[in-house]
DRENTI-29304 format. One record per residue (C-alpha): residue number from 1; x negated, y, z. Coordinates in steps of 0.001 Angstrom, whole numbers. Example, Ala and Ser with C-alpha at 12.3 -4.5 7.8 and 13.67 -1.06 7.14 Angstrom:
@num:1&u:-12300&v:-4500&w:7800
@num:2&u:-13670&v:-1060&w:7140
//
This chain:
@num:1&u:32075&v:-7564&w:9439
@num:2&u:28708&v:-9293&w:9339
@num:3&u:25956&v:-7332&w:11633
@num:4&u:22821&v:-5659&w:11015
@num:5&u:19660&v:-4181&w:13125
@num:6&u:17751&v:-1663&w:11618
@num:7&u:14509&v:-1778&w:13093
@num:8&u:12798&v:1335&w:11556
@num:9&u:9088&v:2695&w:11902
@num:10&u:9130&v:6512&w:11877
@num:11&u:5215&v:6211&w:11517
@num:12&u:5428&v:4023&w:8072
@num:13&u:3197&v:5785&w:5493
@num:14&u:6535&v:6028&w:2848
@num:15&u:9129&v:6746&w:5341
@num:16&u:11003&v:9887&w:5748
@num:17&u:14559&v:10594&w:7638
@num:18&u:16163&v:11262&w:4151
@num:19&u:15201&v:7572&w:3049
@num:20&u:15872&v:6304&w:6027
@num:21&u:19889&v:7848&w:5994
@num:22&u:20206&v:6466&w:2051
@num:23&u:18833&v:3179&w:2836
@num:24&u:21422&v:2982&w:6420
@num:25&u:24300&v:4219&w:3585
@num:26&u:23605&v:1344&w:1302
@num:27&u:23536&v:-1537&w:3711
@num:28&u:26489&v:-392&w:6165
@num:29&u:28891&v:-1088&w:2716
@num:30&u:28077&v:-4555&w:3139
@num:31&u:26832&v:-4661&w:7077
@num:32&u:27743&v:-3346&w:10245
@num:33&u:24721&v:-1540&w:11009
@num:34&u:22886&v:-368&w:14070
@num:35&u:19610&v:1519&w:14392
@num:36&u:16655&v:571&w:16385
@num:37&u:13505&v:2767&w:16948
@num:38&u:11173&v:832&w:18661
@num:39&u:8231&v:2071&w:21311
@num:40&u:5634&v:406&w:19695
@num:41&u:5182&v:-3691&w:18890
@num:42&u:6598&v:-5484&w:21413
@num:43&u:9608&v:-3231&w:21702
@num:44&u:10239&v:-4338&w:18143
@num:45&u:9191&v:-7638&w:18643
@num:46&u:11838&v:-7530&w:21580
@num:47&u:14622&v:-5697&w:19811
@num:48&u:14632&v:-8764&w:17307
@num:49&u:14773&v:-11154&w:19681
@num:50&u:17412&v:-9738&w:21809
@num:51&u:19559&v:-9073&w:18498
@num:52&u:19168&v:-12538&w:17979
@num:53&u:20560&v:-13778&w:21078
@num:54&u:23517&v:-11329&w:20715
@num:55&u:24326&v:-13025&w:17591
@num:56&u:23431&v:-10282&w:14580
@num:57&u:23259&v:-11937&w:11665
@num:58&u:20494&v:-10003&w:9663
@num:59&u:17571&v:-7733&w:11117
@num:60&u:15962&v:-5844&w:8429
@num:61&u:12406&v:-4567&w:9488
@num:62&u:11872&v:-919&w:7561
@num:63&u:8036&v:218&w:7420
@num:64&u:5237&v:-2010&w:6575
@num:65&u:3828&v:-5312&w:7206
@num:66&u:3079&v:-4288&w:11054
@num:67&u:6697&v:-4208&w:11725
@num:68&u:7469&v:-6995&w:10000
@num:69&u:5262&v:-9058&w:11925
@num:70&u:6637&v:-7866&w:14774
@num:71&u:10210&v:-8790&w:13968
@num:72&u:9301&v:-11936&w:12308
@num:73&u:7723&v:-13166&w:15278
@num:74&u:11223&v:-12171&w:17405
@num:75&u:13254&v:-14332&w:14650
@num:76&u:10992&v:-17153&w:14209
@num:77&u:13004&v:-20663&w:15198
@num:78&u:16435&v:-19003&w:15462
@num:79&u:19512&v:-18593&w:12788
@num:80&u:18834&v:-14611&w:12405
@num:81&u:17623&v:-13607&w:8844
@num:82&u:14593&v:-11278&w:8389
@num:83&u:15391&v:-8725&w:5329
@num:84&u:12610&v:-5917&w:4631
@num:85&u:12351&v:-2922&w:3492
@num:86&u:9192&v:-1892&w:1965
@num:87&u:7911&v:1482&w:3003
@num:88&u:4263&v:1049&w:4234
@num:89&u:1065&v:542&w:2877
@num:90&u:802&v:-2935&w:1494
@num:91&u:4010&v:-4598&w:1970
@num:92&u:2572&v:-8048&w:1080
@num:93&u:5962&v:-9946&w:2612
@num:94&u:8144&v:-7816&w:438
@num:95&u:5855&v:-8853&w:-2045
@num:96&u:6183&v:-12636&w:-1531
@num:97&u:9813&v:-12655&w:-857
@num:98&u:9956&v:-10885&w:-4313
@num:99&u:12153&v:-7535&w:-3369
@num:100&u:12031&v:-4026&w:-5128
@num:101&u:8892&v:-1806&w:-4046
@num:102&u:11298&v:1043&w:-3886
@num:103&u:13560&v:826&w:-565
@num:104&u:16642&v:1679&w:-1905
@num:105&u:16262&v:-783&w:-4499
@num:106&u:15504&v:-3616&w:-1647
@num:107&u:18597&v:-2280&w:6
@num:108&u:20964&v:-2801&w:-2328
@num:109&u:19288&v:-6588&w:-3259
@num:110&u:19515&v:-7212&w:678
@num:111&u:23430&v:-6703&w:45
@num:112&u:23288&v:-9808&w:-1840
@num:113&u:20205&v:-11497&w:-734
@num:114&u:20050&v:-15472&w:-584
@num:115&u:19137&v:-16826&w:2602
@num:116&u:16288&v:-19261&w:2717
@num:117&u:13522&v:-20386&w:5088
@num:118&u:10187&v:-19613&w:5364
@num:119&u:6565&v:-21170&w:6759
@num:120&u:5127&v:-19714&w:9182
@num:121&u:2232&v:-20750&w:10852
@num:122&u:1467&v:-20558&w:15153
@num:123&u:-1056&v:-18974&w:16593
@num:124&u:-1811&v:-20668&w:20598
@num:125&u:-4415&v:-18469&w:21858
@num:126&u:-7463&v:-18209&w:25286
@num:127&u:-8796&v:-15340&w:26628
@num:128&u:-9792&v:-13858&w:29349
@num:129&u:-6667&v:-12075&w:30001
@num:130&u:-4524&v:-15831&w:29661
@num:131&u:-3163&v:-18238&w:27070
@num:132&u:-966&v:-16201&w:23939
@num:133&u:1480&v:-17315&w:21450
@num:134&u:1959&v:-15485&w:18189
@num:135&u:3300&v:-16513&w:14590
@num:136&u:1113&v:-15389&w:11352
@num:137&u:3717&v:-14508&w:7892
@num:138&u:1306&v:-14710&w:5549
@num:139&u:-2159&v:-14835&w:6911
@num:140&u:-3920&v:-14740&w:9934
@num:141&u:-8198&v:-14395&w:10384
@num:142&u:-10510&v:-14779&w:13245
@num:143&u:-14356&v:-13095&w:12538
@num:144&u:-14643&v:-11208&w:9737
@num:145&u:-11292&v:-9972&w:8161
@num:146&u:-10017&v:-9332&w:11743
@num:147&u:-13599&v:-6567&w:12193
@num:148&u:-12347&v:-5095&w:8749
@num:149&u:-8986&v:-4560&w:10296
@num:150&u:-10548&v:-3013&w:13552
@num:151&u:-12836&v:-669&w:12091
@num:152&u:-10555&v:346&w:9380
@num:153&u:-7057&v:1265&w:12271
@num:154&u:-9863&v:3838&w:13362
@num:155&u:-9032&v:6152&w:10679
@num:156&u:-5525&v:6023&w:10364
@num:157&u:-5220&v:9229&w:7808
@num:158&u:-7512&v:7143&w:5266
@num:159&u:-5470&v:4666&w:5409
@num:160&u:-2599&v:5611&w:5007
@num:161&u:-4148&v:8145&w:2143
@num:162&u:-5845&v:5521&w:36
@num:163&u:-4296&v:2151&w:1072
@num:164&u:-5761&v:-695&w:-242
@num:165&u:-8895&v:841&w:-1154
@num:166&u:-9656&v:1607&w:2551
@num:167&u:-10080&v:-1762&w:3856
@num:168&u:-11593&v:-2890&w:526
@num:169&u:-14217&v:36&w:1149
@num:170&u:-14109&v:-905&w:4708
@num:171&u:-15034&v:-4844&w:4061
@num:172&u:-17594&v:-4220&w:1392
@num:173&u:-19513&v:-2025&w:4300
@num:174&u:-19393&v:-4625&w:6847
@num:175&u:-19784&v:-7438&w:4793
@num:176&u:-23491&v:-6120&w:2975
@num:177&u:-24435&v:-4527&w:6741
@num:178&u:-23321&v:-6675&w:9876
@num:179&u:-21949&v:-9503&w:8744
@num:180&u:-25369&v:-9909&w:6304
@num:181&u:-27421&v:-11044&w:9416
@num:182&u:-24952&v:-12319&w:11876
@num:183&u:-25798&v:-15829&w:13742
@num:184&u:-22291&v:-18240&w:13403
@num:185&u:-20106&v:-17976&w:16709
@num:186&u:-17734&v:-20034&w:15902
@num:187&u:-16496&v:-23959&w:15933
@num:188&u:-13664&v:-24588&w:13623
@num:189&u:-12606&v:-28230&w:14333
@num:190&u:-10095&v:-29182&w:11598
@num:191&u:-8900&v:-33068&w:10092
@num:192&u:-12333&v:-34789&w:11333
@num:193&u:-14618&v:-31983&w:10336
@num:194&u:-16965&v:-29781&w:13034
@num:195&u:-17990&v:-26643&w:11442
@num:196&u:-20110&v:-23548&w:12879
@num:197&u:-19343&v:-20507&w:11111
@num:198&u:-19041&v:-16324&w:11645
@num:199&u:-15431&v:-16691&w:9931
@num:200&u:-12404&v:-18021&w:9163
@num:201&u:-9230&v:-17638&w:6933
@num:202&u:-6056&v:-18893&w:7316
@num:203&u:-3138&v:-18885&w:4494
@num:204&u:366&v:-19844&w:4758
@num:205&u:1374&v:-19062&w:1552
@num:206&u:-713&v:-20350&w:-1641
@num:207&u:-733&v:-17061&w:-3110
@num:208&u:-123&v:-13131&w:-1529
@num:209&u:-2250&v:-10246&w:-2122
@num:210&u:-3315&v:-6859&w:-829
@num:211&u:-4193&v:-5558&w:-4066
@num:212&u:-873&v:-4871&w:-6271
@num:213&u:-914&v:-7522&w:-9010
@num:214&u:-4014&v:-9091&w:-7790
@num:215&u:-3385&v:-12347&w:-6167
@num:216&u:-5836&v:-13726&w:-3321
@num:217&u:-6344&v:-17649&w:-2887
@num:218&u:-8127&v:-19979&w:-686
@num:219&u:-7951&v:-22752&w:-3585
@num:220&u:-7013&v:-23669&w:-6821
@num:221&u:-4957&v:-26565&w:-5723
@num:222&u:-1378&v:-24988&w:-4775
@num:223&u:225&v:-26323&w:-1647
@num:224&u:3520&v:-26226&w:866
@num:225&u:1474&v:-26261&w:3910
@num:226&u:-1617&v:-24267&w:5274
@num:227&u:-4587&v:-23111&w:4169
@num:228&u:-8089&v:-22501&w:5721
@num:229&u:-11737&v:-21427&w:4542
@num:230&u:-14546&v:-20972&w:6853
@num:231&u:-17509&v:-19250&w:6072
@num:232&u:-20782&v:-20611&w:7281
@num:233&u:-23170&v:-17786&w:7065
@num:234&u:-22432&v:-14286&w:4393
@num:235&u:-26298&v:-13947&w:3922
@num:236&u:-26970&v:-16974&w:1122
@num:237&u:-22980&v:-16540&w:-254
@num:238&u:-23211&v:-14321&w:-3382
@num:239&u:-20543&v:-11565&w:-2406
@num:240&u:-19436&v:-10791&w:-5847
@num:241&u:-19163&v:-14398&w:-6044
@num:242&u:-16261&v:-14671&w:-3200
@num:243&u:-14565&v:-11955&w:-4671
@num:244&u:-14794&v:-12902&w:-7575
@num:245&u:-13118&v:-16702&w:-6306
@num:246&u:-10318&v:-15223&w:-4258
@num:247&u:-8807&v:-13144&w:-7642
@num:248&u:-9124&v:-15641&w:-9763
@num:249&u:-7729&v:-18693&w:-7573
@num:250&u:-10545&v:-20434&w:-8363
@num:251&u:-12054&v:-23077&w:-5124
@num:252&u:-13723&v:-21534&w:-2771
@num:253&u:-14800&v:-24651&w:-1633
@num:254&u:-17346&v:-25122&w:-4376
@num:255&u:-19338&v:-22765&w:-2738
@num:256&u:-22101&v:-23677&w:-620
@num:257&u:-21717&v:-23102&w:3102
@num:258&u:-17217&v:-22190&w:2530
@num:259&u:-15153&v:-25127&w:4052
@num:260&u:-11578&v:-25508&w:2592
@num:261&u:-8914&v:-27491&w:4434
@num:262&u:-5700&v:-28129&w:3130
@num:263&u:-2474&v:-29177&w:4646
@num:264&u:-3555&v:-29594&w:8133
@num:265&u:-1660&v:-30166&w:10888
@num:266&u:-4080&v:-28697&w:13409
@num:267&u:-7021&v:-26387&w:13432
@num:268&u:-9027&v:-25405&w:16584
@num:269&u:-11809&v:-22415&w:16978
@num:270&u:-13775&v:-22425&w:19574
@num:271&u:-15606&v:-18284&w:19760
@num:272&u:-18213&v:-17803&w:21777
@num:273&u:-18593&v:-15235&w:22648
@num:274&u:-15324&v:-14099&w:22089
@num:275&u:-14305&v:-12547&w:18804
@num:276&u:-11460&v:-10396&w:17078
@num:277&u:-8441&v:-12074&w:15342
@num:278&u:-5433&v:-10904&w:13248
@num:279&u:-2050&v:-12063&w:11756
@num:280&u:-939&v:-10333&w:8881
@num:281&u:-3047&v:-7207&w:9094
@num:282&u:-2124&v:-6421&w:12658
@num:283&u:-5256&v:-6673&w:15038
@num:284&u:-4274&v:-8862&w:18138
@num:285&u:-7172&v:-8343&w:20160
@num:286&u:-10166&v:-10292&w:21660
@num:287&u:-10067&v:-14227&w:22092
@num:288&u:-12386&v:-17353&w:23095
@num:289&u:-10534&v:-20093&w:20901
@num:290&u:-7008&v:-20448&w:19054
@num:291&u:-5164&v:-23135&w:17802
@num:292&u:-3424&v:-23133&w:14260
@num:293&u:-273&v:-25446&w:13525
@num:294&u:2363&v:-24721&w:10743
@num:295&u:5617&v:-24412&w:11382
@num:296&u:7236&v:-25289&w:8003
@num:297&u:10455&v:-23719&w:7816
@num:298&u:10479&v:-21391&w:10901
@num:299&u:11996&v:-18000&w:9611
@num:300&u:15451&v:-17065&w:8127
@num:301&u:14915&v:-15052&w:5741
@num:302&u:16803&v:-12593&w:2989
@num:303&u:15579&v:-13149&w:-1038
@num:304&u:16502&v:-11808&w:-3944
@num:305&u:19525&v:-13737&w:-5105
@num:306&u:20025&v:-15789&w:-8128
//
């Protein structure tokens, strides 16, 4: 019988023991399945990878798109398959891959899931404390987006009450206060361009969203490699304007003062002084320059099947 790893998040704004027994029901009829309760990130960053060097054939992540990252980045470039089961706050991979909202629902299509592969895109990091390595899902930020996501994990309880609306509440008060004013720290260095800006966004898939139905793009132009904007200066951009852009995949890049790359094979930053940066939602700390590559087909993962 095929095997499975459970890696659950106790902490997951949907998930309760009772869910987490039906869901364990429904996939040990098709999967041998073992639990894992991980310690915090890189436990469940480690539990994936040592699962996948002990052969399992499928480790589902169960919370919300913090463990997934996490187990993502412990399957990336090996022949495990990622499944997920949606219980957090966003749930924007669940999203992409196209599974059920409801967890027992995903379950059940994870019993007959299609396995296919996935971009991903790396993440080579400096700081102070040494050189990283970390894979971004779905998106990954340096400036800006990554502030949002550090002011708004201060108040856990509002985020898990009102979701979505928290960060969005969150952004909109750092983007007309701070981020009005600030001076650019960074260089992004990407296919023969030199730009300064205060941020940058980075999308592996065309389309994902944090917003339900709403869809967020970087451009018009579809595409099956990366993405990147970077934002000169907030003050002279008309907010509503960006918004406005992003929901309605219409270029960015006609803007004044947004750069838009598209299918890159290498982006550098250079922060100075150093600045915050995030893949996928999940704040990864403090960091004087990264480098961006894709990785085109670097996760297994489980989809609805045909």
């Amino acid at each position: 019988m095929r095997r499975l790893l459970l890696v659950a998040n106790p902490s997951a704004s949907g998930f309760t023991g009772a869910l987490f027994r039906d869901v364990s029901s429904i996939l040990s009829e098709t999967y041998e399945v073992t639990a894992a309760w991980p310690d915090g990130p890189d436990e469940a960053r480690h539990s994936a990878e040592e699962a996948a060097r002990s052969g399992y054939d499928v480790v589902v992540a169960m919370g919300g798109d913090g463990v997934v990252h996490h187990v993502g980045n412990g399957l990336v470039h090996t022949d495990t398959a990622m499944g997920v089961l949606p219980v957090g706050t966003t749930n924007v991979v669940a999203r992409i891959l196209g599974l059920p909202r409801n967890p027992k629902k995903a379950a059940r299509t994870l019993a007959s899931a299609t396995r296919g592969r996935l971009p991903v895109a790396h993440i080579a990091t400096e700081s102070r404390a040494g050189a990283g390595s970390r894979y971004a899902l779905f998106s990954l930020g340096i400036g800006f987006d990554a502030d949002v996501v550090t002011i708004a994990e201060q108040r856990p309880y509002s985020k898990v009450r009102f979701g979505s609306i928290h960060y969005a509440r969150t952004a909109v008060g750092r983007l007309f206060g701070h981020y009005r004013t600030k001076a650019p720290n960074l260089r992004i260095e990407c296919l023969g361009d030199a730009v300064d800006a205060v941020t940058l966004l980075v999308q592996v898939h065309h389309l994902f969203t944090y917003f339900g139905r709403i869809p967020l793009a970087l451009s018009r132009q579809p595409t099956d490699g990366l993405t990147a904007a970077a934002v000169e200066r907030v003050a002279p951009l008309p907010a509503a304007g960006i918004v406005s852009r992003l929901g309605t995949r219409r270029d960015l890049g006609k803007m004044d003062g947004i750069t838009v790359w598209q299918d890159f094979h290498k982006l550098v930053v250079h922060a100075e002084p150093q600045a915050p940066f995030q893949a996928d939602g999940e704040l990864l700390g403090l960091t004087g320059g990264l480098e961006v590559t894709p990785v085109p087909s670097g996760l297994l993962v489980l989809t609805p099947g045909g």
